[in-house]
C-alpha positions as CSV (number, residue, x, y, z in Angstrom):
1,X,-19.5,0.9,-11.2
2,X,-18.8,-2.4,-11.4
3,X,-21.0,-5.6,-10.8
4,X,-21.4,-7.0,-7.5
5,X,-19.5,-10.2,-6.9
6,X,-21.3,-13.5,-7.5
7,X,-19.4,-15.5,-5.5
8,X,-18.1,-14.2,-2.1
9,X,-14.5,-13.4,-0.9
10,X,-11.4,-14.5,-2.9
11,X,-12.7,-17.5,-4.6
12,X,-12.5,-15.7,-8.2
13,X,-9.6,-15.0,-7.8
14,X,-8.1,-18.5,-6.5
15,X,-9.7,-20.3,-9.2
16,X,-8.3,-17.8,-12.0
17,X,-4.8,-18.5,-9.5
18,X,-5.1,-22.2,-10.0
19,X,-6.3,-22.1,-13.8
20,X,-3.2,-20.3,-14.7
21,X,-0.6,-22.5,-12.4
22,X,-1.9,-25.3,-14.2
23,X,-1.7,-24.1,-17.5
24,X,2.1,-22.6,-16.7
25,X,2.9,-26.0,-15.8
26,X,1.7,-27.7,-19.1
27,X,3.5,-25.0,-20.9
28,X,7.0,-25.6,-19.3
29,X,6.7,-29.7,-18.6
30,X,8.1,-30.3,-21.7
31,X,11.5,-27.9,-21.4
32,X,11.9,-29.3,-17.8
33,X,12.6,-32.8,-19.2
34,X,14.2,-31.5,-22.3
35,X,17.3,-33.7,-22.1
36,X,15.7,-36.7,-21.6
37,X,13.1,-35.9,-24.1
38,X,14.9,-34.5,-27.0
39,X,16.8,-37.9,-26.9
40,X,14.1,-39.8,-27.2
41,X,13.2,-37.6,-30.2
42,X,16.4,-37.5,-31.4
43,X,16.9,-33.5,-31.6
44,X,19.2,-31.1,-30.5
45,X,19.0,-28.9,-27.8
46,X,18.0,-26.0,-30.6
47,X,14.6,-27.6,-31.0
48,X,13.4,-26.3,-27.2
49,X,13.3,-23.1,-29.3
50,X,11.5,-24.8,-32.2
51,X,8.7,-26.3,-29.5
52,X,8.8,-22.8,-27.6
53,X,7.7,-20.9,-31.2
54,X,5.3,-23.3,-32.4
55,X,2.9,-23.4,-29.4
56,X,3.3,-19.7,-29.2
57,X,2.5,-19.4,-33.0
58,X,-1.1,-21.3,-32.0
59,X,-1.5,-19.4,-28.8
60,X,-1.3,-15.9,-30.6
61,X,-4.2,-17.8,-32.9
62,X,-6.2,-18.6,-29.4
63,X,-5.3,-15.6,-27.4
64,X,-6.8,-13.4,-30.0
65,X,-10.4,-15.6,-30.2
66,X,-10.4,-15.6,-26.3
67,X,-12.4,-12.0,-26.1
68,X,-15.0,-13.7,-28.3
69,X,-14.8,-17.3,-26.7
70,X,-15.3,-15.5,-23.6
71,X,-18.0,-13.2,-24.5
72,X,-20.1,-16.4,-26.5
73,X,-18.6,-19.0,-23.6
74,X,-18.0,-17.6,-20.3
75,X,-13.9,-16.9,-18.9
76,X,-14.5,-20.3,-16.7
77,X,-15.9,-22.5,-20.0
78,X,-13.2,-20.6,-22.3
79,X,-10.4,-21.9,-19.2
80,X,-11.8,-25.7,-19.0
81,X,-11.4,-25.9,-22.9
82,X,-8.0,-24.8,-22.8
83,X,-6.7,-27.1,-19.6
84,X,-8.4,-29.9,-22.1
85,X,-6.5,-28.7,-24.9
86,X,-3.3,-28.6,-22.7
87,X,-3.9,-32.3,-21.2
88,X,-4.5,-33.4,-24.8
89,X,-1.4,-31.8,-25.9
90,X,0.6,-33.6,-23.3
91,X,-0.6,-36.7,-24.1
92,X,0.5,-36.6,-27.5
93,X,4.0,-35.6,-26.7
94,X,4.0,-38.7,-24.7
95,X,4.1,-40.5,-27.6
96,X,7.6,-39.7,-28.4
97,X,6.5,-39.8,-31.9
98,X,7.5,-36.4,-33.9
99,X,4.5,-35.8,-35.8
100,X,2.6,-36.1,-32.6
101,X,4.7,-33.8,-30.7
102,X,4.3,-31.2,-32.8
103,X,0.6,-31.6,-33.0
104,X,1.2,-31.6,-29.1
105,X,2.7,-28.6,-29.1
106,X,0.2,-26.8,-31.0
107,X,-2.6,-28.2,-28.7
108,X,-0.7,-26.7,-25.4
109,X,-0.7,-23.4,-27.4
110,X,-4.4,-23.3,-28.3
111,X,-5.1,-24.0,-24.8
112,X,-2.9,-21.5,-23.1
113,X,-3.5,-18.9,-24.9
114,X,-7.4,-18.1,-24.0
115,X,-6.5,-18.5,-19.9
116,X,-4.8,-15.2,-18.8
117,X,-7.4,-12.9,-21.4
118,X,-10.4,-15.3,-19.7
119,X,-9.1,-14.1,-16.2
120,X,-8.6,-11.2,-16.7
121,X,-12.3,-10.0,-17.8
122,X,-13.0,-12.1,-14.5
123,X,-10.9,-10.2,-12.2
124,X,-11.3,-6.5,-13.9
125,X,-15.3,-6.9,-13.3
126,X,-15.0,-7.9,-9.9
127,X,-11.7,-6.0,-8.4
128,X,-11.6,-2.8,-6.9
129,X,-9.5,0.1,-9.0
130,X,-7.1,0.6,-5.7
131,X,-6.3,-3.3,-5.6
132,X,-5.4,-4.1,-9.7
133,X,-2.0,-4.2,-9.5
134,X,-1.9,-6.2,-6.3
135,X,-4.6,-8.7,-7.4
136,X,-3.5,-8.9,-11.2
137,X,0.2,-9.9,-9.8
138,X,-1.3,-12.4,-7.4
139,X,-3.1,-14.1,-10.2
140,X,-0.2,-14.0,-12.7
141,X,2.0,-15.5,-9.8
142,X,0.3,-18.9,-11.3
143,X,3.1,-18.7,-14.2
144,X,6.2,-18.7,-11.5
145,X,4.5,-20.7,-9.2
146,X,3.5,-23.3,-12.2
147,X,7.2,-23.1,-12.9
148,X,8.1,-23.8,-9.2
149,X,6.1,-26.7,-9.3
150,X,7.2,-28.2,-12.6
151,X,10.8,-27.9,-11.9
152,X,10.3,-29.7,-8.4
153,X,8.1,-32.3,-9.4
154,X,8.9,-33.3,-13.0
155,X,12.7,-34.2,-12.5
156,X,11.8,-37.2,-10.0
157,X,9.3,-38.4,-11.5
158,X,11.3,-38.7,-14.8
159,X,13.8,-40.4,-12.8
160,X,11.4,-43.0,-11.2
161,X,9.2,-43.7,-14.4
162,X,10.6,-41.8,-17.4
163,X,9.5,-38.4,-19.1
164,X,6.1,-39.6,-20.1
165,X,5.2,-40.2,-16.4
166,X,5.9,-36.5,-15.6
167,X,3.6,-35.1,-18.4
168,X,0.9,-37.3,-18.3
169,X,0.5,-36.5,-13.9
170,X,0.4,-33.3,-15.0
171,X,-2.1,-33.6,-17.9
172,X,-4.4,-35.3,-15.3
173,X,-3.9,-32.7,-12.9
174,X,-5.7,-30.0,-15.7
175,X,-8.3,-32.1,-16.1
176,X,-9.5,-32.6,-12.7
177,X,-9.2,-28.7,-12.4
178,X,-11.6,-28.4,-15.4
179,X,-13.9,-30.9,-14.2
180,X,-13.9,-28.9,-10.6
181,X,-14.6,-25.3,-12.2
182,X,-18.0,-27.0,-13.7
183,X,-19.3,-26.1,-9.9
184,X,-18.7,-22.8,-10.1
185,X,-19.3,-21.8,-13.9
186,X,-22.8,-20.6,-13.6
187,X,-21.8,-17.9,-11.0
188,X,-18.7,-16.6,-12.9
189,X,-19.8,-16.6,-16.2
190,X,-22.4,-14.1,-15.6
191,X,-21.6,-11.6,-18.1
192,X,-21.4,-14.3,-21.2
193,X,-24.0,-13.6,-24.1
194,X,-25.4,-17.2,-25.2
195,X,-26.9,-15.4,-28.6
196,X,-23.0,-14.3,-29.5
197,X,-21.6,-16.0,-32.7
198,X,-18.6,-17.4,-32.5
199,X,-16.1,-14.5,-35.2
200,X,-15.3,-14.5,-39.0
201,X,-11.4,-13.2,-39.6
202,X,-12.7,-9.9,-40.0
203,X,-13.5,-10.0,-36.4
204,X,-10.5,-11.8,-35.4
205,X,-8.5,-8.5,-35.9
206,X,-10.4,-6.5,-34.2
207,X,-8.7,-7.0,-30.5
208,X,-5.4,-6.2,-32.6
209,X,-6.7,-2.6,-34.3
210,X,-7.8,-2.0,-30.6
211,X,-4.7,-2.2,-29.8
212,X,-2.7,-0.6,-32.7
213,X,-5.1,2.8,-32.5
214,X,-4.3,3.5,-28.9
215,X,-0.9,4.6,-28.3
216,X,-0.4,4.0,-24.8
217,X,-1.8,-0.3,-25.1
218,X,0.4,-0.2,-28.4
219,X,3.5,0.9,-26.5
220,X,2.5,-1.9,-23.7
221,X,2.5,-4.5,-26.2
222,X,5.5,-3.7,-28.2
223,X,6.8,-3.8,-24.5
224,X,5.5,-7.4,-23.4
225,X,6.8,-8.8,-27.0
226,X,10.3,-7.8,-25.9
227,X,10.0,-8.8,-22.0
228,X,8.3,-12.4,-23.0
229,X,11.4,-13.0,-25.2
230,X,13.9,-12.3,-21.9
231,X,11.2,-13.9,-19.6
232,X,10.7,-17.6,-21.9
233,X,14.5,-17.4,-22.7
234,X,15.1,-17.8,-18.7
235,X,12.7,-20.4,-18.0
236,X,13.0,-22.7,-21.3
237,X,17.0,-22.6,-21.0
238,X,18.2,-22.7,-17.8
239,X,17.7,-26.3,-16.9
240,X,19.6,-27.2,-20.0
241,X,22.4,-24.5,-19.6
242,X,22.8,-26.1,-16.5
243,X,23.0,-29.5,-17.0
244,X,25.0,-29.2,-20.4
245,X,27.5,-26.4,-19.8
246,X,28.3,-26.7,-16.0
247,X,27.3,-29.8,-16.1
248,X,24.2,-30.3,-12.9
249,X,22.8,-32.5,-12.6
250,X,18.7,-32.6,-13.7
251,X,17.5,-32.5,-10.5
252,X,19.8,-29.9,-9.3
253,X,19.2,-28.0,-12.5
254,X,15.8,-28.5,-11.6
255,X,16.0,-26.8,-8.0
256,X,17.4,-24.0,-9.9
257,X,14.4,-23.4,-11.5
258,X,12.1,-23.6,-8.8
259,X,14.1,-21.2,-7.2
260,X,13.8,-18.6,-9.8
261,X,10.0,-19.4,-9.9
262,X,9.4,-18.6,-6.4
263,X,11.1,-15.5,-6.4
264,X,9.0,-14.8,-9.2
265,X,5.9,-15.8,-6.9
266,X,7.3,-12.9,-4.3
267,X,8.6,-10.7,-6.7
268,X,5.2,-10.6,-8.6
269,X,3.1,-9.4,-5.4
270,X,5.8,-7.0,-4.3
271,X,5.7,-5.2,-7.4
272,X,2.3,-5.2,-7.9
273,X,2.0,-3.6,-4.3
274,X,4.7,-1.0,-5.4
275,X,2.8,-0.2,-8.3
276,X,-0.3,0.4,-7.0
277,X,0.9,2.2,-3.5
278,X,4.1,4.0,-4.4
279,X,5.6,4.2,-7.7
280,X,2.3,3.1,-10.6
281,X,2.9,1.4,-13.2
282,X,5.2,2.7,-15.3
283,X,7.7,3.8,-13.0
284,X,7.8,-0.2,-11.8
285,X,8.3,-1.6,-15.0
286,X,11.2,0.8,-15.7
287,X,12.9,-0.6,-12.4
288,X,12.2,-4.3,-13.2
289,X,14.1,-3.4,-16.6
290,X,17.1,-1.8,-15.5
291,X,17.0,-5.1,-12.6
292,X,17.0,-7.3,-15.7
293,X,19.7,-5.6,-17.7
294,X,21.9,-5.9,-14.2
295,X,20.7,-9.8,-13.9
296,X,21.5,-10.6,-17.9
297,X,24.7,-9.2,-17.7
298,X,25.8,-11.0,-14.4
299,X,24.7,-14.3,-16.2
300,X,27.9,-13.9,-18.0
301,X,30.2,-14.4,-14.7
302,X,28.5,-18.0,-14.1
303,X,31.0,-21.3,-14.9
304,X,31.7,-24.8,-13.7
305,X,33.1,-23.3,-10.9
306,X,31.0,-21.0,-9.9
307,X,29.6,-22.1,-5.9
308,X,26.1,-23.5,-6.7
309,X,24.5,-20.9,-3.9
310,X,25.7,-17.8,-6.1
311,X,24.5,-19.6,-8.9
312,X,21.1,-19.7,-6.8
313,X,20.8,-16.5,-5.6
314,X,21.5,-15.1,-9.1
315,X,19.1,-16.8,-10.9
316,X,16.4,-15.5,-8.5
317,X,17.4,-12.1,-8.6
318,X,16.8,-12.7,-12.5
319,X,13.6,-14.7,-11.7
320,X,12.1,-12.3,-9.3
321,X,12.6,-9.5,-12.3
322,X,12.3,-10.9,-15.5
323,X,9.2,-13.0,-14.1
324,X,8.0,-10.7,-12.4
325,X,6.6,-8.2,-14.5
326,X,3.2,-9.6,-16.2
327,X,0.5,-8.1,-13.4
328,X,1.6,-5.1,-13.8
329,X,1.4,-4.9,-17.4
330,X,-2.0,-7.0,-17.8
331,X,-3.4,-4.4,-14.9
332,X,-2.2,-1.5,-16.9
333,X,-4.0,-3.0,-19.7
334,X,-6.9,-3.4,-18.5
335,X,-6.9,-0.1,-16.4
336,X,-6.9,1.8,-20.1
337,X,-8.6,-0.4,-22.2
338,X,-11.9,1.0,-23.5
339,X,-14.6,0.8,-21.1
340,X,-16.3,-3.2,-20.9
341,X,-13.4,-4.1,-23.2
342,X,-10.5,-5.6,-20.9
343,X,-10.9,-9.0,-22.5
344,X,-10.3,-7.7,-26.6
345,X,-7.5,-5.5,-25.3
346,X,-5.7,-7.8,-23.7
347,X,-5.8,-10.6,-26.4
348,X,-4.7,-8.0,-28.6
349,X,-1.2,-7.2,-26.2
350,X,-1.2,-10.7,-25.7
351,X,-0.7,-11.8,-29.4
352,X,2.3,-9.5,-29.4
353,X,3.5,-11.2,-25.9
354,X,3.4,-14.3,-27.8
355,X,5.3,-13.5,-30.9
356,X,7.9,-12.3,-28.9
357,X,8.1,-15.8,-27.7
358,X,8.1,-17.4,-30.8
359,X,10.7,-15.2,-32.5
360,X,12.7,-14.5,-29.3
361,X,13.5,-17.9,-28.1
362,X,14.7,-19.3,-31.1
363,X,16.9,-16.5,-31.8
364,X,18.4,-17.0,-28.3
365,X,19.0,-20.7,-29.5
366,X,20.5,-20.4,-32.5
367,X,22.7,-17.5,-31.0
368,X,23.6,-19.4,-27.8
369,X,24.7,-22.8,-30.5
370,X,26.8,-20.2,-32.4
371,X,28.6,-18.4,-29.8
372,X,29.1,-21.6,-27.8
373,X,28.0,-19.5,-24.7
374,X,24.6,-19.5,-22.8
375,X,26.0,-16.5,-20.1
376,X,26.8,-14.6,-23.5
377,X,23.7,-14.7,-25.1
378,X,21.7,-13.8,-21.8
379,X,23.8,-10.9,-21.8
380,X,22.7,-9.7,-25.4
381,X,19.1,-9.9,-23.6
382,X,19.8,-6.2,-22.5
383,X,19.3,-4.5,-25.9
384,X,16.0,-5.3,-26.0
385,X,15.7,-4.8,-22.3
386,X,17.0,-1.0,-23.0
387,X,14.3,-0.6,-25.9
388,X,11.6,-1.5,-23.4
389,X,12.7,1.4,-21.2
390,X,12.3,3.9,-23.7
391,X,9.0,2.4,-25.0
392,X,8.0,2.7,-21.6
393,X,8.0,6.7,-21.9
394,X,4.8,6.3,-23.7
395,X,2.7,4.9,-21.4
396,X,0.5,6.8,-19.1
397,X,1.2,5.8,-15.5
């Protein structure tokens, strides 16, 4: 039976909510303003890939501490540090100074990666069984919604006060979320264990060989390293496939991406409320693949000409798909993860998630540059796509 709630009603799971739009935000900021800011750097488009891989390469390094940050620090303490880490990261990307960039991007890594394993031990401990799906979704609706709100903010403020000005209001919006979470630390992080040592490398595997000896969270994450790539390729590209090959402008291109963001945010609770009333889990994902498979392929029928609202609506049918499966998945996790042990188990998927980002999305660059096609290489998105649906097979519903 699980513990009773320290703090009444839906507060856990609006501060987990806020935690993880903030830290979606930090994460995309930089690709929003790509054009502007890979001219300031000097770089080619390709390197969106390049900053894409490296944070993910730290956050597999953070996501698979968080189960023993969270066990010595608290979820809400582990989530502070990261939002820090984030802001930090920011910062030195505002620089415009390479070396600092890429330390930047290694920061926003080693912050994001701890927040969704942190949340999820919150959550798990304090959600009914019937209403995982439905509140896992809600909370992973952050990542859309921080998506929404980078691509409707950051585009005019880089057009009032430059680039910089975009990332550093949001650097000080995750700090003043950290510094609000302080109030309500000492009834969240109940379950921490002051005595626990902080892990050797030995100990550092362990979340992984949790995951490797159970056949059904291996088959997840194999799963979540292929869907990450489709997901990050869609959000880190399609401002600059919009602005360079059909040439929108950066706010437009921007609108674009909020767009698919929201009909992530709706796509993420509807799911999750199919999932847990009428189809479970598997059966969902399996749907939300062959919808991605449909949604890649269409992206080849976009060009100049194409009427901006079909543009629209396509891009959220993609949104609402290929963003829209990470509740499910994280609530499947922790529904058969070893009892008390939601928080290892899902840094261990997790670090696969994130190597699927950082091998995905510059593979989807580099392919994209060589083909001289963005609509093409979405549409090479469905192999992948088709091995997730047999993968799929494997795991219990």
């Amino acid at each position: 039976m699980k513990d009773s709630p320290p703090i009444a009603g839906w507060t856990p799971l609006a501060i987990t909510l806020t935690m993880q739009t903030i830290g979606s935000a930090i994460v995309l900021a930089p690709t929003v303003v790509a054009p502007e800011l890979l001219a300031a750097l000097d770089l080619p488009i390709a390197a969106v890939g390049v900053y894409v891989a490296l944070l993910s390469l730290f956050a597999i390094v953070s996501t698979v501490t968080a189960g023993h940050l969270v066990r010595a620090w608290g979820a809400i303490r582990t989530s502070q540090v990261g939002l820090a880490l984030g802001a930090l990261g920011l910062g030195l990307i505002c620089t415009g100074q390479l070396p600092l960039a890429m330390l930047g991007a290694a920061a926003i890594g080693l912050g994001y990666g701890p927040i969704t394993p942190a949340s999820s031990q919150i959550l798990f401990r304090l959600t009914p069984a019937h209403r995982l799906n439905l509140v896992f979704s809600i909370k992973q609706t952050g990542v859309p919604l921080g998506g929404a709100i980078t691509g409707l903010v950051a585009p005019p403020l880089t057009l009032l006060g430059g680039w910089p000005l975009a990332l550093a209001a949001l650097a000080l919006a995750a700090l003043a979320c950290a510094a609000y979470t302080m109030r309500l630390r000492a009834a969240l992080d109940v379950d921490r264990d002051p005595s626990a040592r902080l892990p050797n490398f030995a100990a550092l595997l362990l979340p992984i060989r949790l995951v490797a000896r159970d056949p059904g969270l291996k088959a997840l994450a194999l799963c979540s390293a292929l869907l990450s790539a489709v997901q990050i390729c869609l959000t880190s590209y399609l401002v600059t496939f919009l602005t360079a090959q059909l040439e929108w402008s950066l706010i437009a291109a921007g609108v674009a991406l909020t767009v698919s963001q929201t009909a992530a945010v709706g796509g993420r609770i509807l799911w999750g409320w199919l999932a847990d009333g009428r189809f479970g889990a598997r059966t969902t994902l399996m749907m939300l693949c062959t919808m991605m498979i449909a949604s890649c392929l269409s992206m080849t029928l976009i060009d100049a000409g194409t009427p901006q609202y079909l543009v629209l609506a396509m891009v959220g049918i993609y949104g609402a798909s290929a963003l829209g499966w990470n509740g499910i998945y994280l609530a499947a996790v922790a529904r058969i993860a070893p009892p008390g042990q939601a928080g290892f188990a899902t840094s261990g998927t997790l670090a696969y998630t994130y190597l699927g980002v950082a091998l995905g999305l510059p593979g989807f660059g580099v392919l994209a540059a060589a083909i001289g096609s963005f609509g093409i290489a979405y549409a090479v998105l469905g192999v992948p796509l088709a091995a997730c649906l047999y993968l799929l097979q494997r795991v219990p519903d």
